[in-house]
Structures are given as C-alpha cells and as structure tokens.
C-alpha positions in Angstrom: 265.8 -38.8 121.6 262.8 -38.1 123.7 263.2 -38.4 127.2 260.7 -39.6 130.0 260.0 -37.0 131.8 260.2 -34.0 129.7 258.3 -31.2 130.6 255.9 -29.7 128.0 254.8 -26.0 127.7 252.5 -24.2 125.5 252.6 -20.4 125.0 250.8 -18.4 123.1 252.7 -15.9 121.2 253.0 -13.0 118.7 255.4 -15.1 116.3 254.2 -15.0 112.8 257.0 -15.6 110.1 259.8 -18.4 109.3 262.0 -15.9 109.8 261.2 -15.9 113.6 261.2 -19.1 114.1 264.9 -19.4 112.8 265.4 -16.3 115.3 264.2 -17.9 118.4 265.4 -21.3 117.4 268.9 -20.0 117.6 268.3 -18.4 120.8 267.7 -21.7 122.7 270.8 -22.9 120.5 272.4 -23.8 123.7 269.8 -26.1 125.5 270.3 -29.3 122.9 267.8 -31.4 124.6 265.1 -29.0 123.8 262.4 -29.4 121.4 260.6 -26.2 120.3 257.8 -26.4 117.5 255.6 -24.0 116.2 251.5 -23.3 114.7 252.0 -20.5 113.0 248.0 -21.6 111.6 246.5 -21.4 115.2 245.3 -17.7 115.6 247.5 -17.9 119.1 250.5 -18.6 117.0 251.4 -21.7 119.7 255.0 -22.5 120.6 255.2 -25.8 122.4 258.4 -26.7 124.1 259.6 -30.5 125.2 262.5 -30.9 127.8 263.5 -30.0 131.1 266.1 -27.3 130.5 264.2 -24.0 130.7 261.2 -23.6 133.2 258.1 -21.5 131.6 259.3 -17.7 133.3 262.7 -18.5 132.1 261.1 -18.6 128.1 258.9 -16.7 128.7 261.2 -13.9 129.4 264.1 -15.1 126.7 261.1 -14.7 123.9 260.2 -11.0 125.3 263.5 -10.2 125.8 263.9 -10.8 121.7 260.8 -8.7 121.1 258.0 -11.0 120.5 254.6 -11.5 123.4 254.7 -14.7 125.0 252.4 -16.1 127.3 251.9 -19.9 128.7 248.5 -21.4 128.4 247.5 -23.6 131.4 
C-alpha cells in the first residue's frame, strides 16, 4: 500500500540486466515499505524509489557499495 507522503527518487544508473535488478532488489530486502522500479530502456538506466526509508546518499552509496554508478537526478 502506497503511503501519503512517500518520498520519490530518481537516479540514474549503470544497471543493465534482470540479473541486477534481482541483486539490488535483495539488497533493500529489509526496508518493506519500499518500492524500487527500474527503465532498463531509458539510456540512464533510471531507478526510481517510493518510500521514506532510505534518504538519496544513503542509496546512493548501498548501489556503489554493490558495484554499480548511481547518481540522483534533480
């Protein structure tokens, strides 16, 4: 369920597979709340996030930190 109030990010990444996505989507296993979808078509290979448990540095630095770039768009 979607909450009012959820924060919503956009990065721009280096993610280009399925097999990624599974990666990172396991990775934010923890934060249930949290929506994360990808567009894997867009040549910035967008991640877009929805809730209010991780702040843009702090997913920012969990997708590095797995190997992939990661940068928020304004």
């Amino acid at each position: 369920m979607k909450l009012q109030g959820d924060m919503v990010l956009v990065f721009k990444t280096s993610i280009r597979y399925k097999k990624d996505i599974i990666k990172i989507k396991k990775a934010f296993a923890a934060a249930k709340d949290l929506i994360i979808s990808f567009d894997l078509e867009d040549c910035d290979k967008i991640m877009r996030t929805e809730g209010n448990y991780y702040n843009a540095k702090e997913i920012i630095e969990k997708i590095e930190a797995l190997g992939y770039y990661c940068e928020e768009l304004e």
